[in-house]
Backbone bond lengths (Angstrom), bond angles and torsions (degrees), N, CA, C in turn:
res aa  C-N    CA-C-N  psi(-1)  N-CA   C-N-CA  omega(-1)  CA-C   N-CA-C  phi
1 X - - - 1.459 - - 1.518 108.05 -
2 X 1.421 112.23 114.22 1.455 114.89 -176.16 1.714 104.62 -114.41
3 X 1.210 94.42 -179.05 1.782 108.98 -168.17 1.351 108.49 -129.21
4 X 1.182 130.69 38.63 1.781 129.79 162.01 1.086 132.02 -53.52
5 X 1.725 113.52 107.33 1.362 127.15 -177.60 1.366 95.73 -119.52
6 X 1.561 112.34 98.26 1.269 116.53 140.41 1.678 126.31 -22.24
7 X 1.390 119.89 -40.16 1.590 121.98 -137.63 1.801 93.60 -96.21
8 X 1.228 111.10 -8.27 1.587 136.83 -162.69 1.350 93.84 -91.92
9 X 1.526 127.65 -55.70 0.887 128.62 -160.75 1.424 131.16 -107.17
10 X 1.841 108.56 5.52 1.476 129.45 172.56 1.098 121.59 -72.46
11 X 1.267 158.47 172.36 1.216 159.71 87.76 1.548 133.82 -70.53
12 X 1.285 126.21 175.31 1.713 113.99 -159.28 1.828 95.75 -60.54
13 X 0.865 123.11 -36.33 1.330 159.14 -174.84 1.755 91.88 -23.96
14 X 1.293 105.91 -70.81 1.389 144.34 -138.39 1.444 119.07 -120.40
15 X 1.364 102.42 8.60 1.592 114.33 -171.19 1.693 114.00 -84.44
16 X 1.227 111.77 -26.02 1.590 122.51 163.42 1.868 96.43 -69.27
17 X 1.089 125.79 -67.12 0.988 116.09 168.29 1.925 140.17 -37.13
18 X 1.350 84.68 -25.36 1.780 90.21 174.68 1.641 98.91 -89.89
19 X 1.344 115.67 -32.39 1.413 106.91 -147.29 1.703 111.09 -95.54
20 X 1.710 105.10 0.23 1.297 105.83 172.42 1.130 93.02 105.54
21 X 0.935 142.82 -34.20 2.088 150.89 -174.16 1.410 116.34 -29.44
22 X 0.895 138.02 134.31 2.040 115.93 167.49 1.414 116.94 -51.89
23 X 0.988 114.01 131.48 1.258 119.98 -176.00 1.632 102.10 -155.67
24 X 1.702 113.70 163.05 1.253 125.75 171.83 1.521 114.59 -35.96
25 X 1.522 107.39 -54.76 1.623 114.41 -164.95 1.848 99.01 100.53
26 X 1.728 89.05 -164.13 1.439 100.30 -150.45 1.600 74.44 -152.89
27 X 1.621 118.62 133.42 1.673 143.25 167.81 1.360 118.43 -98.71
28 X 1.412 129.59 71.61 1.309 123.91 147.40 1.420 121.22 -8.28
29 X 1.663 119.01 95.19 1.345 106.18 177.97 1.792 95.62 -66.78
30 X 1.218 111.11 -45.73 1.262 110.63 -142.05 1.877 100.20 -70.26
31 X 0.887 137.24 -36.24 1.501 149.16 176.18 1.526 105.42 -76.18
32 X 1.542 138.57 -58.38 1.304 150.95 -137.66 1.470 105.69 62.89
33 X 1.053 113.81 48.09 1.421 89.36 -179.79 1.904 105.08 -129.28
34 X 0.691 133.24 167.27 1.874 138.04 -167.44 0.942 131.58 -113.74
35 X 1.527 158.95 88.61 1.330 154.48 -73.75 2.018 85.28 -168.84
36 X 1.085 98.27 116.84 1.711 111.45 170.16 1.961 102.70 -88.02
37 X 1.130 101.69 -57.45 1.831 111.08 -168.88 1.702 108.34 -97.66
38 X 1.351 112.55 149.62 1.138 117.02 -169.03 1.928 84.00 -79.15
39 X 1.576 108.23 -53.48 2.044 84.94 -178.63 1.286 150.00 -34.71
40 X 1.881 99.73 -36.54 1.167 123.03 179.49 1.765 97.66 -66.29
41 X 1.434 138.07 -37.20 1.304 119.24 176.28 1.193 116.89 -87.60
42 X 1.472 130.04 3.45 1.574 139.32 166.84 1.269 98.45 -75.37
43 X 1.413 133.08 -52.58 1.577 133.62 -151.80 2.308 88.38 -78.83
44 X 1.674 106.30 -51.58 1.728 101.74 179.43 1.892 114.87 -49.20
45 X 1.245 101.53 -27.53 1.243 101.24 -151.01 1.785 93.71 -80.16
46 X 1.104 94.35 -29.63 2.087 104.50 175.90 1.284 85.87 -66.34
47 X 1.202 135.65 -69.94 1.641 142.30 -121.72 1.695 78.33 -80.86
48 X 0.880 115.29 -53.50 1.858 100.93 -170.62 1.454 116.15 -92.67
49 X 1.161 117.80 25.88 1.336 118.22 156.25 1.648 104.83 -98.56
50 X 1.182 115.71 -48.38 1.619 146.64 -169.91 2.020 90.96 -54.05
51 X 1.509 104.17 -66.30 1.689 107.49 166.61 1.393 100.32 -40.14
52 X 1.074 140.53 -87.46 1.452 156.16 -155.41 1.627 113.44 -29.73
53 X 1.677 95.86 -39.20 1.414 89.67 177.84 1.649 111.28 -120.92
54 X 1.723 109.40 41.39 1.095 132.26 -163.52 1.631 150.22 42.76
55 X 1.696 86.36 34.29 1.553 94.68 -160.06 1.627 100.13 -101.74
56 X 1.303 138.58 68.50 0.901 155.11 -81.92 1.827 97.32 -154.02
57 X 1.303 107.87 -20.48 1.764 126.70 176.72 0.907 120.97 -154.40
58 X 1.814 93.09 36.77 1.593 106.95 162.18 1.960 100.41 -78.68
59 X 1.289 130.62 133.44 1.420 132.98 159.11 1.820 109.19 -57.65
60 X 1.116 103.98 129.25 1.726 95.76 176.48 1.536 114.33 -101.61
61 X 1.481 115.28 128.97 1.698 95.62 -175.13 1.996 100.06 -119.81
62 X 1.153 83.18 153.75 1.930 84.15 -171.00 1.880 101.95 -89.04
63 X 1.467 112.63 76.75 1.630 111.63 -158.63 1.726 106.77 -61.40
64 X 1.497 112.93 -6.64 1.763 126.84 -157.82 1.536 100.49 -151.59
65 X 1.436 113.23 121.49 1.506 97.99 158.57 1.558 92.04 -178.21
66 X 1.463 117.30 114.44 1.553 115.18 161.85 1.527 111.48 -169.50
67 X 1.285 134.52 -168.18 1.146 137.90 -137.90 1.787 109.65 -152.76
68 X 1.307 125.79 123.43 1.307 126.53 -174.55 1.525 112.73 -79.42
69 X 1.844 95.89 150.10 1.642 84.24 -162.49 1.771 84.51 -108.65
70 X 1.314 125.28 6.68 1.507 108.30 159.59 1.457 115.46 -171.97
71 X 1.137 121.05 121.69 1.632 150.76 177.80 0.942 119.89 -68.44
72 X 1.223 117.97 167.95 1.627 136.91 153.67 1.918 124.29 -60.32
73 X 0.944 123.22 147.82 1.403 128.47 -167.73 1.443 96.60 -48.24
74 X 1.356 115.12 154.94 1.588 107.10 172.82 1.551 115.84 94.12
75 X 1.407 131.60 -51.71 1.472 150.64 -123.06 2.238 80.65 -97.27
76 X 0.950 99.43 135.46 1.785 105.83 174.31 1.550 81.15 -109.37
77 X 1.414 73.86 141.74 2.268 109.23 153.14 1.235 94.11 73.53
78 X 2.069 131.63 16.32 1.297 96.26 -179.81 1.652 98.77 -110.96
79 X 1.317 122.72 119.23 1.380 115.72 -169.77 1.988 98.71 -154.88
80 X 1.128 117.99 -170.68 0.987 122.94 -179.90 1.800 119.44 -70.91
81 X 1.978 84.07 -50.60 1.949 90.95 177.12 1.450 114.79 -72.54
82 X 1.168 110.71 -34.59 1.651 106.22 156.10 1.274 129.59 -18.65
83 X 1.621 105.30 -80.20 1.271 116.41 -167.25 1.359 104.26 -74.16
84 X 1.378 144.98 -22.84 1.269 162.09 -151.07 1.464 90.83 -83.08
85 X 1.331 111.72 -55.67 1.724 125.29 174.73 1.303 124.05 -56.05
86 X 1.555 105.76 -34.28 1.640 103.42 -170.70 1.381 87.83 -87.70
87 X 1.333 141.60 -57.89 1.256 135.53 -135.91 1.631 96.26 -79.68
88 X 1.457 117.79 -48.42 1.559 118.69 -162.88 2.156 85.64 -85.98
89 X 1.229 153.42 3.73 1.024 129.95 123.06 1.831 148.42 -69.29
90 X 1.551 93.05 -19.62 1.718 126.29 167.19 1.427 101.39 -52.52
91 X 1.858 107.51 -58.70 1.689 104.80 -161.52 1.493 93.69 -75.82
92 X 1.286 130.57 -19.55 1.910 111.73 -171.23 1.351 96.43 -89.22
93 X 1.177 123.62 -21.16 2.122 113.17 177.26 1.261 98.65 -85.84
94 X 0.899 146.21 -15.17 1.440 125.11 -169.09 1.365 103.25 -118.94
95 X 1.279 139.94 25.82 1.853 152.79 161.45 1.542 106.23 -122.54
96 X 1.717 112.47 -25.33 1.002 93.39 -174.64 1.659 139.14 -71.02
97 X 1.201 113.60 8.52 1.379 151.66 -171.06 1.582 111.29 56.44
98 X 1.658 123.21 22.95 1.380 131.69 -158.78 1.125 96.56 -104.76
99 X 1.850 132.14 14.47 1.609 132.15 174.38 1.559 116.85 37.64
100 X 1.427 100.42 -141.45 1.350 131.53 179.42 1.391 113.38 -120.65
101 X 1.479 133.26 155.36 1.198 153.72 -160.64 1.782 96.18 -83.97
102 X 1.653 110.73 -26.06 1.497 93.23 170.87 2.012 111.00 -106.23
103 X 1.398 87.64 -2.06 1.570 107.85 -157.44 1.746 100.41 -112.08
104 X 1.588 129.74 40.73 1.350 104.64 -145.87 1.579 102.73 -90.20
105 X 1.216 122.88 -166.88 1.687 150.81 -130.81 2.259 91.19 -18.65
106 X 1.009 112.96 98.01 0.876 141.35 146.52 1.488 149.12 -158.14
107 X 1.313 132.94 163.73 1.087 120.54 -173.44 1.200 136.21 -138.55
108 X 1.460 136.59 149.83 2.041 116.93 -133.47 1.629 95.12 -124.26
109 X 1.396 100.98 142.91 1.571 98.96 176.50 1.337 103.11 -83.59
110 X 1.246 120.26 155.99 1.633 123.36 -151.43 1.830 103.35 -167.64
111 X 1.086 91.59 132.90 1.590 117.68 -173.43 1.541 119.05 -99.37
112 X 0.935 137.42 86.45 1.765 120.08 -177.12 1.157 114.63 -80.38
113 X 1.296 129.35 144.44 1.328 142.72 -166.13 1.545 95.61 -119.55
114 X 1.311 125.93 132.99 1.434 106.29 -16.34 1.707 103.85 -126.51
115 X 1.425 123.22 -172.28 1.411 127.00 -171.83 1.204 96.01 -106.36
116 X 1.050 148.34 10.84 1.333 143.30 156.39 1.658 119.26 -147.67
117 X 1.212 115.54 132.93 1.249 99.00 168.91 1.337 132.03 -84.10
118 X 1.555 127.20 148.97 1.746 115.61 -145.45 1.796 105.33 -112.84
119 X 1.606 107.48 98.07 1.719 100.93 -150.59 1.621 91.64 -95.91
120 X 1.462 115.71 35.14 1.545 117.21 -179.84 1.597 96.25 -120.01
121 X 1.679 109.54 -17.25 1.443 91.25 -160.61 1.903 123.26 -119.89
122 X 1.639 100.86 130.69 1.351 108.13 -155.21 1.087 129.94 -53.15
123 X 1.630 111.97 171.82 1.662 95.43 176.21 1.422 101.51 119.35
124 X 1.427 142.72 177.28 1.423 157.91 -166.35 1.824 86.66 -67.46
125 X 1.800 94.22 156.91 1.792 91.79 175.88 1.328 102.47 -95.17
126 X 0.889 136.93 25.55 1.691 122.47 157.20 1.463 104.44 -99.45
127 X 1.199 131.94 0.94 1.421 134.87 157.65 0.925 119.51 -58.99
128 X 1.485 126.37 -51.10 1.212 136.63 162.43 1.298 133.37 -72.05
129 X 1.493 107.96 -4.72 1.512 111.85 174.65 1.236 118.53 -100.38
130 X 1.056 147.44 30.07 1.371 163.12 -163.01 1.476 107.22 -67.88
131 X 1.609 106.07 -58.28 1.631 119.74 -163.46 1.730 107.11 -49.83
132 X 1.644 92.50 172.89 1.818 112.67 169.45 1.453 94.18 -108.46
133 X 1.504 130.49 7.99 1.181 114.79 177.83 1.179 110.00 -141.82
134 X 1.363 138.84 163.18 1.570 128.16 151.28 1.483 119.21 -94.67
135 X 1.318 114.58 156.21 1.630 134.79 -169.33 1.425 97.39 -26.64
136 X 1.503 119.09 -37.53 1.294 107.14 -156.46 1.803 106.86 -117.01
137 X 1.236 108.92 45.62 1.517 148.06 173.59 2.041 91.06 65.66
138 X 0.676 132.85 -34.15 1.408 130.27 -157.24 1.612 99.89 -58.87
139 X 1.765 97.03 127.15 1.904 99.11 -168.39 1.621 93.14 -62.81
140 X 1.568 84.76 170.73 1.806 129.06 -177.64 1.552 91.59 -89.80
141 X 1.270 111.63 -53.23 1.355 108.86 -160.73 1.785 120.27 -179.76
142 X 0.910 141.12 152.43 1.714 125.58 -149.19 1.102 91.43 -114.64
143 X 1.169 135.36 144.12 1.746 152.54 168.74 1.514 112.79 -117.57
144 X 1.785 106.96 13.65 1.736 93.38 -160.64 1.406 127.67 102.01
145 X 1.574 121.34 3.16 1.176 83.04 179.93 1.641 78.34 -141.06
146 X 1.295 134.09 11.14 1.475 121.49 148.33 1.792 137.92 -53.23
147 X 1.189 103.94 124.24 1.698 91.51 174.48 1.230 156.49 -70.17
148 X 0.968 129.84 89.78 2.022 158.67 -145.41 2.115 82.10 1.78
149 X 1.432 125.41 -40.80 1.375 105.20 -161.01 1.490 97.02 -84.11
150 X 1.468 128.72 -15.62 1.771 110.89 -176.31 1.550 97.62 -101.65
151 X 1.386 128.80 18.46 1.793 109.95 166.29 1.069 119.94 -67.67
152 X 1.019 128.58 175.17 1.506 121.07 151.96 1.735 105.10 -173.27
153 X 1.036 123.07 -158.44 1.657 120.79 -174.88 1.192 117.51 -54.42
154 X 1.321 123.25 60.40 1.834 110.37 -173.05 1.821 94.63 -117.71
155 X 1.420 118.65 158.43 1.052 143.25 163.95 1.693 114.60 -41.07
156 X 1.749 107.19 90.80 1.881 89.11 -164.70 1.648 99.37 -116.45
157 X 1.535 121.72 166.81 1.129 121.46 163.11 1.731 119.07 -116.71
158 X 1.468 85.23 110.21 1.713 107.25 177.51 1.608 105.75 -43.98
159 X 2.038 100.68 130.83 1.143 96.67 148.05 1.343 137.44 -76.09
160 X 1.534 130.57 142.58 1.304 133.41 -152.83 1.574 111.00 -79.35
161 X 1.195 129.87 -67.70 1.207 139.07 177.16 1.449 103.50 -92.29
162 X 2.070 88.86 176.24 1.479 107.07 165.49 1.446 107.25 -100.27
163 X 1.452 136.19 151.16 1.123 136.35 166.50 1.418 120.57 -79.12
164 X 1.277 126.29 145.92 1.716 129.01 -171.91 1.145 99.11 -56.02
165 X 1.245 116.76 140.45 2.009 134.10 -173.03 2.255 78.94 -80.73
166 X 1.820 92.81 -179.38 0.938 97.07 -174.46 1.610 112.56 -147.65
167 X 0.816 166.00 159.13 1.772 150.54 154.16 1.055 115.95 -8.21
168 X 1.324 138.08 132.26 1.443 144.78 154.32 1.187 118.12 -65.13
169 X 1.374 117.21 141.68 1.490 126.75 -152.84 1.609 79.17 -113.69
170 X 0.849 140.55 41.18 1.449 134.62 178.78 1.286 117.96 172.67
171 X 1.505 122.29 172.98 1.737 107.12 161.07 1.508 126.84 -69.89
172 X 1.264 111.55 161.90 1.359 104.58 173.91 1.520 115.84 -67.81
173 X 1.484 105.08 161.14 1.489 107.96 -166.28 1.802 88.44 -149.57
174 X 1.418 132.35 136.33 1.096 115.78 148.75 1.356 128.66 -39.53
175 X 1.481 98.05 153.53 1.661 112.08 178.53 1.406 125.10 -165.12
176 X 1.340 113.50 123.90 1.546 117.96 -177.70 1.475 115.15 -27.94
177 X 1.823 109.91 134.35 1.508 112.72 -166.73 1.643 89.69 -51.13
178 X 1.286 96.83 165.22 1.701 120.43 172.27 1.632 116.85 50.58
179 X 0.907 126.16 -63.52 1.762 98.09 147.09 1.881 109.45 43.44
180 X 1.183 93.84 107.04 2.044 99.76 138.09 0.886 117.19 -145.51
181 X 1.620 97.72 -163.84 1.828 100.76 -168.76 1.830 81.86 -167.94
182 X 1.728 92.62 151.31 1.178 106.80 -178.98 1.620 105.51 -107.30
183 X 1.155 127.15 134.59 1.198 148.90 172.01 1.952 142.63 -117.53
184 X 0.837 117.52 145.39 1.632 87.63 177.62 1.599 123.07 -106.19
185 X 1.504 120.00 155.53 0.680 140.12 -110.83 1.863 76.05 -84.73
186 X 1.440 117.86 179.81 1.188 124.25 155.83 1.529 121.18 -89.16
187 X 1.567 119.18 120.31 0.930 124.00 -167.10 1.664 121.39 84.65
188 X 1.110 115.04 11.86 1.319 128.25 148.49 1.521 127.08 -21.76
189 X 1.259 148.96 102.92 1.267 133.92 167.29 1.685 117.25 -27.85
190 X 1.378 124.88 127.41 1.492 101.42 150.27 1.361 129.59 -41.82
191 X 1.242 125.50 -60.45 1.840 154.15 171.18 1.138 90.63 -18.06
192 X 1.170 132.52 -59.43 1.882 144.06 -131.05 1.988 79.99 -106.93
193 X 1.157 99.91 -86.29 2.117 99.51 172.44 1.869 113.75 -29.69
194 X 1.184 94.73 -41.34 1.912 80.89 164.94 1.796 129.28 -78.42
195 X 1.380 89.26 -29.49 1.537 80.37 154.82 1.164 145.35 -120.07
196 X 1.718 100.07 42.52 1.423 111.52 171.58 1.562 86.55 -102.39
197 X 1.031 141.70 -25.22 1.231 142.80 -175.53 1.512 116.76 -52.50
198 X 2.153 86.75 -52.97 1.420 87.10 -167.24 1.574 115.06 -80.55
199 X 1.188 109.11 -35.51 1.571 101.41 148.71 1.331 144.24 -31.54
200 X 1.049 94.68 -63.68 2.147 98.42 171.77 1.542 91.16 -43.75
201 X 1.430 119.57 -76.71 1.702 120.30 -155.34 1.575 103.20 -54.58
202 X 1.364 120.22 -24.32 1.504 106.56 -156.62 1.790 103.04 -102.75
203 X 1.338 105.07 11.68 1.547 122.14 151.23 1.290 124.51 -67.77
204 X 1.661 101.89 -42.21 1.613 114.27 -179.08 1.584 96.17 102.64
205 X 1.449 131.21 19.99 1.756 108.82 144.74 1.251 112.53 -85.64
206 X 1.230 96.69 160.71 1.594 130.19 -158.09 1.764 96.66 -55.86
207 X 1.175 121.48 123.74 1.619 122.27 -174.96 1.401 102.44 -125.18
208 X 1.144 117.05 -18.05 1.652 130.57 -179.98 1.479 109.88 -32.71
209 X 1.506 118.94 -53.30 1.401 105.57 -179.41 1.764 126.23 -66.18
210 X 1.660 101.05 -0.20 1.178 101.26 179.67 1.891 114.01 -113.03
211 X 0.992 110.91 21.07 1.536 137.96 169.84 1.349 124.27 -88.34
212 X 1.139 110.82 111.26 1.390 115.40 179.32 2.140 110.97 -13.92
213 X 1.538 105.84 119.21 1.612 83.04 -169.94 1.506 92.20 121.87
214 X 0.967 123.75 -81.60 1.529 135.92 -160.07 1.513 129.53 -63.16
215 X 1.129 113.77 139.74 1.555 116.61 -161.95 1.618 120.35 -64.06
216 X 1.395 118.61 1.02 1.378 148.48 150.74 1.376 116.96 -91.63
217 X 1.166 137.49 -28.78 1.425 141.87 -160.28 1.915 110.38 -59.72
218 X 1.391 115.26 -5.95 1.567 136.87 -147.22 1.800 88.75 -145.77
219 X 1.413 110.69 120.76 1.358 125.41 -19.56 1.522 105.34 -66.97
220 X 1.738 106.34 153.43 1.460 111.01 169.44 1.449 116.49 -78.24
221 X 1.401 141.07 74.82 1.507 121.64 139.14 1.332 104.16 -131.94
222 X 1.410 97.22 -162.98 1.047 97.90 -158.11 1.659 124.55 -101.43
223 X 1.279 104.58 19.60 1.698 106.33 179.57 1.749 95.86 -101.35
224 X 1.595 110.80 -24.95 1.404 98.72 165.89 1.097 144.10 -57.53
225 X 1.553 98.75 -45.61 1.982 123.47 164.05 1.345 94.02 -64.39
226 X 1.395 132.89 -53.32 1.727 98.08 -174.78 1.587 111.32 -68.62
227 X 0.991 112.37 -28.50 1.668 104.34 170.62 1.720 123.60 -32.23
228 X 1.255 86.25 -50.87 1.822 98.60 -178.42 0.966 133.35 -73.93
229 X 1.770 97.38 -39.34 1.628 106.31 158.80 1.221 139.79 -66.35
230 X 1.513 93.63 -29.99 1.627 112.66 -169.56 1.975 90.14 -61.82
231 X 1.491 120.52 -44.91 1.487 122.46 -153.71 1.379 115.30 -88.50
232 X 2.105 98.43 -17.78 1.244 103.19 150.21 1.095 141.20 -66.10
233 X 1.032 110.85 -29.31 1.914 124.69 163.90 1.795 119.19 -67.96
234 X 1.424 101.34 -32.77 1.115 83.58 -169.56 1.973 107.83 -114.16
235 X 1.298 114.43 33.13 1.365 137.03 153.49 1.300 98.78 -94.07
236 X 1.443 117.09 -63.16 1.439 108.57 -172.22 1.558 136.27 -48.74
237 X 1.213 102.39 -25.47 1.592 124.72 176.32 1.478 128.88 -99.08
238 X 2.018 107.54 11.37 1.000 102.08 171.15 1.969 127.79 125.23
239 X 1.806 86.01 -35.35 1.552 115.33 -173.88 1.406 101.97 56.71
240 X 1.266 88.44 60.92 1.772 95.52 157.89 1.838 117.08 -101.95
241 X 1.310 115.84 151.27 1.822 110.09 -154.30 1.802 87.00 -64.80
242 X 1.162 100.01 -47.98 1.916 83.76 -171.85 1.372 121.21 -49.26
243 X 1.551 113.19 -18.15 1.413 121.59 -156.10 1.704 88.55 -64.96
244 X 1.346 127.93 -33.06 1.156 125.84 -139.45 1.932 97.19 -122.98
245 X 1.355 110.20 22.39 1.375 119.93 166.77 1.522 117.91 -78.27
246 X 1.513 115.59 -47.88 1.414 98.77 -162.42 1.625 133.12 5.15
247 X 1.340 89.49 83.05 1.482 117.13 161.03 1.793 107.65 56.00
248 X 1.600 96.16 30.98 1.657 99.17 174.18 1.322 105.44 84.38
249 X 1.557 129.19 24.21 1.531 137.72 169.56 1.276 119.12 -94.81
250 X 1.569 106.24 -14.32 1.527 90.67 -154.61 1.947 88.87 -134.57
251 X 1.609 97.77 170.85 1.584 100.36 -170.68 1.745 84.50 -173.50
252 X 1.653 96.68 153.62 1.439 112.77 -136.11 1.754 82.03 -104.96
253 X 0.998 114.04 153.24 1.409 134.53 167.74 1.975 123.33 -122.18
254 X 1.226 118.98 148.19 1.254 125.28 179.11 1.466 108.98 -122.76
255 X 1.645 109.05 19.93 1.603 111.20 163.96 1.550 113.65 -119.54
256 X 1.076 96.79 162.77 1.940 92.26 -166.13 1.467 95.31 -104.23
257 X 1.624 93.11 116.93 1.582 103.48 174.26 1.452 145.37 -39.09
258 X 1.934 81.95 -37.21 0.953 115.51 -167.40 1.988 128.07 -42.60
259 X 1.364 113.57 154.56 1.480 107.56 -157.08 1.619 112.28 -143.69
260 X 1.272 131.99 136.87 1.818 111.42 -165.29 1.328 112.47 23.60
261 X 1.458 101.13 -136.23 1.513 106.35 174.11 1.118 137.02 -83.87
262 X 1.780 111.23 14.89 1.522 130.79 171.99 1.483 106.74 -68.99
263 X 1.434 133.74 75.52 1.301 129.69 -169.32 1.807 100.53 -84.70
264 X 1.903 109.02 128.19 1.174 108.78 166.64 1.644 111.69 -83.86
């Protein structure tokens, strides 16, 4: 469990470079290999020390890593869209299963620091600005994973593309232009579909139609109930492409699932 802060280790120089931005990059003489993000050479630089003294299948998890949304006079890159950038670009590199250049198609469990910002605790004010929220819960700024009724004017980073649609789990049905829906993938584990399930419900969205009773409840297994949930989660959050990742289960559709009175 490591602690990589890009924002520690930038200069004005290098701040497209910390923050995920396009930029030139950085050339490993010693590897040949080409580094876009300053993280991706925080996470190599563990991984080949960690090789070195043969620990080689150790899992690496990022237990600390985020970005202040406001500083002291003087301080570059520490602002709201900043941090808004690193963090809501942090969560799409590190799900996207495209790793590191020594570490490739994988993907790191990762902690952002912090969920609140701490206006008791001492030290420089970007110490204290860490959080996605302030003391008195109201966000800093949205990265994606607020719900369409608590957004409001904050500093956000757009998802870029659309994700590849996928088979319809049903017949076609009209549906408002542009429209998706999240679905899971073909060939999905059950294991992995039950606990996207139990997740969505154990958030507290509405799962009722998929409860014995319910106008979803038919057919009963369980790639159906994750169907619903999975699209409940990821309507609810906005229809952002990650919304509809769970852990490489899920893939976005532009047909409406929807079935009788099982409305997606």
């Amino acid at each position: 469990m490591i602690n990589p802060y890009p924002f520690f280790g930038c200069s004005a120089d290098t701040l497209d470079y910390a923050l995920f931005r396009p930029n030139s990059g950085v050339f490993d003489e010693m590897t040949n290999l080409h580094y876009t993000n300053m993280l991706d050479g925080q996470l190599d630089a563990t991984y080949s020390a960690m090789k070195l003294l043969g620990f080689t299948d150790v899992e690496i998890v990022i237990a600390e890593t985020g970005w202040p949304s406001n500083g002291d006079e003087g301080q570059f890159g520490v602002d709201a869209e900043s941090a808004s950038q690193y963090n809501g670009n942090l969560m799409r590199h590190v799900t996207s299963g495209v790793g590191t250049p020594l570490m490739p198609n994988r993907t790191f469990e990762t902690y952002i620091f912090a969920l609140f910002n701490e206006n008791l605790k001492p030290g420089p004010t970007c110490e204290r600005n860490f959080g996605l929220f302030q003391p008195d819960l109201t966000p800093v700024y949205d990265i994606g994973i607020l719900r369409p009724t608590a957004r409001t004017n904050f500093p956000s980073n757009p998802t870029p593309v659309d994700a590849p649609a996928v088979s319809p789990m049903a017949p076609v049905l009209p549906q408002p232009e542009g429209k998706r829906w999240c679905l899971p993938k073909t060939g999905a584990e059950v294991e992995y579909l039950q606990r996207n399930i139990d997740y969505v419900c154990g958030l507290g969205l509405d799962c009722k139609p998929i409860q014995e009773g319910g106008a979803c409840f038919l057919p009963n297994t369980v790639r159906a109930h994750a169907a619903y949930s999975m699209n409940a989660y990821y309507q609810a959050m906005g229809r952002n492409d990650y919304d509809c990742d769970f852990a490489e289960t899920g893939a976005i559709t532009t047909v409406d699932p929807s079935y009788g009175r099982c409305m997606y």
